[in-house]
N, C-alpha and C positions, 0 to 999 in steps of 0.2 A: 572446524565446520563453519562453515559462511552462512550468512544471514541476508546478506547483505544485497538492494538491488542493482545502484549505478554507480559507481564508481567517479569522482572528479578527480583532475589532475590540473595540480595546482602548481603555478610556477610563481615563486617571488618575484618582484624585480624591484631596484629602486637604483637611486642614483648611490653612490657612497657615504654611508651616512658620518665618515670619519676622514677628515682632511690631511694628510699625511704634510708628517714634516720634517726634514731630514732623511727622506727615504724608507720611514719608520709609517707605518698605520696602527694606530691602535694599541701600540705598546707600552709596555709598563716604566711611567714620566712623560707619555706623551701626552699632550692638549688634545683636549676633544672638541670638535666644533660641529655645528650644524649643516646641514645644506639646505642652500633655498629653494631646493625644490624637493616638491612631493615624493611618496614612493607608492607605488603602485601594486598591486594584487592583479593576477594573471592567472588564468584556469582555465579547464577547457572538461566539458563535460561529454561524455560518449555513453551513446546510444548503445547496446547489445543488438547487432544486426539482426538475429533470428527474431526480438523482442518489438522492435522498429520497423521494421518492413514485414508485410503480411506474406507469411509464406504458405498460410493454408493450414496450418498448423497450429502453432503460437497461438494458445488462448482461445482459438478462435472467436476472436474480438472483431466484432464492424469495424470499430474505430481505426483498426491496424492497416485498413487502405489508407488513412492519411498517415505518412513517413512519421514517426517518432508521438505519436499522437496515442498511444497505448493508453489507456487510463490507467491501469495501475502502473506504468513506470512515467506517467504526464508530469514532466517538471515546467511549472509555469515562469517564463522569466523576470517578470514585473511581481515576480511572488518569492522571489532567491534574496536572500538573506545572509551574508559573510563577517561573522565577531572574532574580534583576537581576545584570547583571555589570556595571562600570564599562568605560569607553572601553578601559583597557588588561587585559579578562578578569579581573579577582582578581573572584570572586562576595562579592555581599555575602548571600545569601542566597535562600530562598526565600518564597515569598507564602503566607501561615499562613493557615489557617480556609478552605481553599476551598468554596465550595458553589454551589448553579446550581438555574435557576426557568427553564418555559419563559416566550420575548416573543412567539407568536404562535400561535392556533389552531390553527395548521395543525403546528404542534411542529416546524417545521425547522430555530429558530431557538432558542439557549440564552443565558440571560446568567448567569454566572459574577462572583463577589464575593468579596476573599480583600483579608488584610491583608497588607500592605508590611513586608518581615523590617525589625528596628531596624537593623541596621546597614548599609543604604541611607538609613535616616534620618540618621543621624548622616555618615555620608560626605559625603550633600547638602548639609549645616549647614555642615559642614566646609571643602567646596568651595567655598562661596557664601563662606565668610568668606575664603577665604585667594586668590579668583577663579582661580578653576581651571577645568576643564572639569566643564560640568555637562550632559555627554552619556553617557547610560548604554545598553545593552544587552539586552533584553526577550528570553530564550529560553524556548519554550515547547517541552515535551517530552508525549507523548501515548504510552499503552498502552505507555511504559514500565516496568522494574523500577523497584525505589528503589536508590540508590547515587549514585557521583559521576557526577555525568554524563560528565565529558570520555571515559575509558574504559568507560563503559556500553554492556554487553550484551545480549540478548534472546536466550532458545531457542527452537530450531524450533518450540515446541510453542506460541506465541504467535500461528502462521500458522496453525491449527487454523480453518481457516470455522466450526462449530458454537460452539466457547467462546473464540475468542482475539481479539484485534483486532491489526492488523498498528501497527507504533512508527513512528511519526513526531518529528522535528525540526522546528523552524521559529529563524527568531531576524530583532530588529528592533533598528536602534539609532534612539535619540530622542533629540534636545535638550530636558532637562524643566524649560530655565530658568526656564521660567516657574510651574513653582511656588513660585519663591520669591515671587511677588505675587499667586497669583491659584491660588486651591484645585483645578483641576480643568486636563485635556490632553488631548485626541485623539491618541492615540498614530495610529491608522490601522489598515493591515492589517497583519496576520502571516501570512505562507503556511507550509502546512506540506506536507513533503516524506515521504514514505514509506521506510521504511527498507529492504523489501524489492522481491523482482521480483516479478512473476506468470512463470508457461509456461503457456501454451495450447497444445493440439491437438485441432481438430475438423475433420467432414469437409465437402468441398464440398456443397451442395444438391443437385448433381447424382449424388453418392456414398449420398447420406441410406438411399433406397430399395433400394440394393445392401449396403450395408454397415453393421458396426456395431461400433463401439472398444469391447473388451473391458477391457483393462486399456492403463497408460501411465506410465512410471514413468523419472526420471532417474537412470544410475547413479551417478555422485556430486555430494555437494551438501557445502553445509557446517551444520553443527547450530547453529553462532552466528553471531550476527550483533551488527555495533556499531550502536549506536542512533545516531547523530553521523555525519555525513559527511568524511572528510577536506574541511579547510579552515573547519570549523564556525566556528574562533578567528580566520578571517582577515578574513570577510565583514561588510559593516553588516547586508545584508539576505539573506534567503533566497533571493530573486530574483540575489544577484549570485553565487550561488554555481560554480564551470564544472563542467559536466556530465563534461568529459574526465578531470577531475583528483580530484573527490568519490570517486570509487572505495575504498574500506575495508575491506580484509582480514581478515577473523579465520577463522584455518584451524584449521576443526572439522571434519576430511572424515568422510563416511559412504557409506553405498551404498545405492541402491536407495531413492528417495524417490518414493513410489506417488501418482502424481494421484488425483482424485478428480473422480466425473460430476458435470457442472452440470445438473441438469436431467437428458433421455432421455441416451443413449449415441454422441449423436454429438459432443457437446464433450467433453472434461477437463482442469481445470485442476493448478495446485499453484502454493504461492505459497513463494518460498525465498529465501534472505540472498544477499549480493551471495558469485558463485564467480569465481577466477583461474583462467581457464582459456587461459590465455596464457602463465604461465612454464615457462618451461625443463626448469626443476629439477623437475617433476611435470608431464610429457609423459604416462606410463603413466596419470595422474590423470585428463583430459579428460574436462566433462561431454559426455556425449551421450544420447539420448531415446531407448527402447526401447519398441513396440507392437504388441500382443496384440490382431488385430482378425478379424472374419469377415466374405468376401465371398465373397457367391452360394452361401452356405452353406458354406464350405470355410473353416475356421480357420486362421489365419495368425499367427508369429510371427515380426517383422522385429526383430534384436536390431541398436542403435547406427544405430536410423533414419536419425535427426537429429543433426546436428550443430551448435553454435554458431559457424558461420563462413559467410564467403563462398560459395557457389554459382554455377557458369558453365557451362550447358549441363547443368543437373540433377547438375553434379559438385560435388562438395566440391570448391572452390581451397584449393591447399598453403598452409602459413603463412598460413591469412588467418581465423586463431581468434579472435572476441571473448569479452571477459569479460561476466561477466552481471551487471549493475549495476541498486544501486538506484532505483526508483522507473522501471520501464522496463518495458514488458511485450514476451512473445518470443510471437509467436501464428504458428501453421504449421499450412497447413489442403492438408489430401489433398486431389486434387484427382485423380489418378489412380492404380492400383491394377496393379499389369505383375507377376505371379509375386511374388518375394519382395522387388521392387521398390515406391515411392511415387513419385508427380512430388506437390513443394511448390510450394505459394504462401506465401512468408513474408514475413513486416516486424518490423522493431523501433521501437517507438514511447513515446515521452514519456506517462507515466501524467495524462492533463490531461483538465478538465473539456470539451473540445470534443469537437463530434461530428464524425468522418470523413465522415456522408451515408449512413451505414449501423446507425447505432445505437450504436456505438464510441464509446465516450468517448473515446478516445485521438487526440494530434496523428501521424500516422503518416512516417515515414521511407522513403522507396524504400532497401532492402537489396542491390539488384541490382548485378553488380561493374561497374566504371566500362567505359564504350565511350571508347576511344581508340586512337589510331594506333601499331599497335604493327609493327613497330618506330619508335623515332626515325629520321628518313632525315637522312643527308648534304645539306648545299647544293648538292651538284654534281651531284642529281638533278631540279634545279627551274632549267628553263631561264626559267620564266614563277611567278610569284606563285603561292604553292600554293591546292588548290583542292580542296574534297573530290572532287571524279573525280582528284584525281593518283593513278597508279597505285603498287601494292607493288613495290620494287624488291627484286635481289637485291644484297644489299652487298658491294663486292668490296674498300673501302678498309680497310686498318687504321686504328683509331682513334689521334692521334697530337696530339700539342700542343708549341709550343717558344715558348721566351723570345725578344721581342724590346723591346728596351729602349726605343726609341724610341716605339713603340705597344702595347705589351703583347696587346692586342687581335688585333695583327695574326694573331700564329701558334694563337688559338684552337683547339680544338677545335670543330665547330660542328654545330649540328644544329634540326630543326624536328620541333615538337612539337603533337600536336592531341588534348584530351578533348572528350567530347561528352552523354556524360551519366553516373550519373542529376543531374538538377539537384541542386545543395547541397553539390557535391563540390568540396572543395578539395586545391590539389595544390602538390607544391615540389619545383624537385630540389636536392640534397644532394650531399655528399661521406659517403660511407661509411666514411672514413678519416684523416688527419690532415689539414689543409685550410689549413693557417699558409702555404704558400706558394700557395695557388689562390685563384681566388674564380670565380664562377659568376654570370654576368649572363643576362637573361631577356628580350625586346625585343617588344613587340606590333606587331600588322600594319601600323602605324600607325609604327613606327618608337620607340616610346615603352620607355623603361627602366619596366619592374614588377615586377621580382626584382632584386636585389645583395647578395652576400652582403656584402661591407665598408661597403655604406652605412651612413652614421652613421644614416639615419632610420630608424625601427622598422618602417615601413610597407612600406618594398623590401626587409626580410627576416620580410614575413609570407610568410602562404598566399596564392595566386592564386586568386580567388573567382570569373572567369568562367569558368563551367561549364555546359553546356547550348548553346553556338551553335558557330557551324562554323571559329571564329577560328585560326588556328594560331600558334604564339609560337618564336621564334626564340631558341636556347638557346646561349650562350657559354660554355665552361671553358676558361680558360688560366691559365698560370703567373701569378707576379708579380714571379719571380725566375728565376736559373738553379741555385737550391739544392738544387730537385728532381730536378737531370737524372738520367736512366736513372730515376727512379721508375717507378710506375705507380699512377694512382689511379683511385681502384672511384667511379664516378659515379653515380646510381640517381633514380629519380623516386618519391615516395612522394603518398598521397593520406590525407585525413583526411575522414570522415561525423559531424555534429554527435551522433551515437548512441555514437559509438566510443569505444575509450577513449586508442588508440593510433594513430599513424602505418603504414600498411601500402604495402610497396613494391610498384611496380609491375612486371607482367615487360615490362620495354623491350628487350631482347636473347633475345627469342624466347622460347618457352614451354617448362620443365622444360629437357630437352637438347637442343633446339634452338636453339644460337646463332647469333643473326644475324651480327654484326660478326667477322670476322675478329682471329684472335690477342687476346680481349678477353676471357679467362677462361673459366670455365665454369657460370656462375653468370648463370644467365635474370633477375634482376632486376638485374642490374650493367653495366655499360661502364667495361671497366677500359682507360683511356686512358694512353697511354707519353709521357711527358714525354721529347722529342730534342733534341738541340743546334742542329740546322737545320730547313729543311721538306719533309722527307722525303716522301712520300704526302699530303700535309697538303691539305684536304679543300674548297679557296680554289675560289670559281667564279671560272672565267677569264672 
């Protein structure tokens, strides 16, 4: 999946950095020498036509009448930044002399020319004589400050649509062996990633004619941001970078960050640094979206509209807060208007050059909280193969598990488990607690192992990725020993969305204080099963 907005295409060039002798370049007993002249870095960045020229569509952005002038794809030239790092990160530098000439009439396309710092040269010399790796690192940093990069910052005031251009990252690693025989290399592409988010909030078309957003403004945000994603140092490419894990914090809180109209008054945007709006320790902190609107002539202000979390039935779900990550846009669009109430329509989506089918550049995410059978039911409510018409039972067994030696298996805990949407949704269950003497197997309808927590193989302790069809999966916890006995351990199901940044559990034991299972805590996302000596209530279809 791409993340990514513009693309650079980067061509090496340089004179030969290895003097041939005997008809031999660079071989093994030959002399290596230098050359007196420089070597040069050659790129050429392009425009996405639909993104670049205003078609009426794209964004609809003012700005998109001036050619390549977009504000979210604005790359400033006097603001471009090219460093070579080797395979294991020491920078050897940056690219001197930059400068840039349009390649196309139409201006969407720029080529960029800048000299190669000396000490990539000498490092290359160096490597080729002693045969080392001569695979280096290409990061390309945009609407950056100046500084070091690894800890390089931006201020809010960099997100300004009239004078700032938002920072982006990119980074490519290349094998440039071949300049020791041959002057020039297609490095390829470099994508570049966006440092910040967007928030949208506009209203439905069917709203337009009734109503109109007066102001719109996030209470807290943060004033900095880092130019670099977590993991910047780990990746070859910018493409392999994981969306879940990039997250980068630099807590600069403030209050009260005012959107601005895009056009009439029924969009407004604001573009802001990635916020944690998920830890603990600054609960009182949590952003949420405040708006100032009038409908049917009656002025209205809804203070802490919106929220950054889950949604089930127009409510905010407890705990299910995301953080607002770069290069991600949050768009929430009114759709209904009830007293001092809204009904939303929202998504969170991948800032990418595709279109939705509505003008959106964005790849879009369904947001909606997962459909699944809630509760997990006992085996010994399924006389026949479950089926989505089995009905809701009431649970009357205690949850319960015991050691037996001979089958481990045998005295499981056991239960069946069904999601069904949105598609994309992945899910695992867990131990919430110390887990050295349990392990938790997963079985498809089919009879097939697809979870284990002590498999050696990496794959039966990912995520389960069928999501969207009507399949139910048969769930095991048991002991592995008797070292447990009288415990009790907290069993939970959690699901993951490729937006998110985090694991979110599910409530499988009924909803807030509603517990399903018997004697099994108090805590609607848990099943806290009692590890017994024998098999007490123990949950075995006869």
């Amino acid at each position: 999946m791409r993340r990514w907005i513009k693309c650079i295409m980067a061509l090496l060039i340089g004179t030969l950095l290895l003097s041939c002798r005997n008809g031999e370049c660079g071989s093994e007993g030959s002399t290596v020498e230098t050359s007196d002249q420089h070597h040069n870095i050659i790129f050429s960045m392009s425009l996405d036509h639909n993104v670049a020229r205003d078609d009426g569509n794209t964004w609809n952005d003012n700005n998109l009448e001036e050619l390549g002038n977009s504000f979210e794809n604005r790359i400033l030239p006097n603001a471009l930044r090219v460093s070579i790092y080797t395979i294991d990160n020491i920078r050897l530098g940056e690219v001197r002399d930059l400068y840039y000439w349009p390649s196309n009439d139409e201006m969407t396309e720029f080529k960029f020319v800048g000299v190669m710092p000396e000490d990539f040269t000498s490092h290359f010399m160096s490597a080729v004589e002693n045969g080392i790796s001569l695979t280096y690192k290409i990061m390309v940093l945009a609407n950056c400050p100046q500084g070091k990069e690894e800890n390089l910052t931006y201020n809010y005031t960099c997100l300004d649509k009239e004078n700032g251009a938002i920072p982006m990252w990119g980074i490519k690693t290349v094998d440039l062996s071949e300049l020791a025989n041959t002057q020039s290399k297609d490095v390829g592409t470099i994508w570049l990633l966006r440092s910040a988010a967007k928030l949208e909030v506009l209203l439905s078309d069917a709203l337009k004619d009734k109503a109109v957003i007066n102001n719109v403004y996030v209470n807290y945000y943060n004033q900095t941001g880092y130019c670099l994603p977590t993991g910047w140092n780990t990746v070859e490419r910018t493409e392999d970078l994981n969306m879940t894990n990039c997250f980068r914090l630099f807590r600069h809180t403030a209050v009260k960050h005012a959107f601005k109209p895009d056009g009439d008054n029924t969009i407004f945007n604001a573009y802001v640094s990635e916020y944690d709006n998920t830890n603990i320790n600054y609960s009182d902190e949590k952003a949420k979206i405040s708006i100032d609107l009038t409908y049917n002539g009656q002025q209205r202000f809804i203070e802490d509209a919106i929220s950054f979390c889950h949604y089930s039935n127009g409510s905010p779900v407890e705990n299910s807060d995301y953080n607002i990550v770069r290069n991600h846009i949050y768009q929430y669009r009114i759709v209904k208007i009830t007293g001092d109430n809204i009904l939303l329509e929202y998504s969170v989506a991948d800032w990418e050059l595709e279109d939705w089918g509505n003008g959106m550049g964005y790849e879009e995410h369904d947001l909606s909280y997962p459909t699944y059978h809630n509760p997990v039911v006992p085996l010994s409510f399924f006389d026949f193969k479950p089926t989505d018409e089995t009905p809701h039972h009431i649970i009357t067994e205690e949850p319960v598990m015991y050691y037996n030696s001979a089958n481990p298996k045998e005295g499981a805990f056991e239960c069946y488990f069904q999601i069904t949407a949105p598609e994309g949704v992945q899910w695992k269950p867990n131990f919430m607690n110390s887990t050295e003497n349990y392990a938790i197997h997963v079985y498809d309808n089919d009879g097939v192992l697809v979870f284990d927590t002590d498999s050696e193989y990496g794959y039966l302790k990912d995520d389960i990725n069928e999501c969207g069809n009507t399949e139910w999966y048969k769930i095991l916890v048991y002991p592995k020993n008797n070292n447990g006995l009288d415990e009790t351990v907290d069993f939970g199901i959690v699901y993951f969305q490729k937006w998110s940044i985090s694991y979110i559990n599910l409530y499988i034991n009924g909803e807030y204080d509603k517990i399903r299972w018997p004697e099994s805590g108090i805590n609607p996302k848990i099943i806290s099963i009692r590890h017994i000596n024998q098999p007490i209530n123990s949950q075995k279809t006869k």
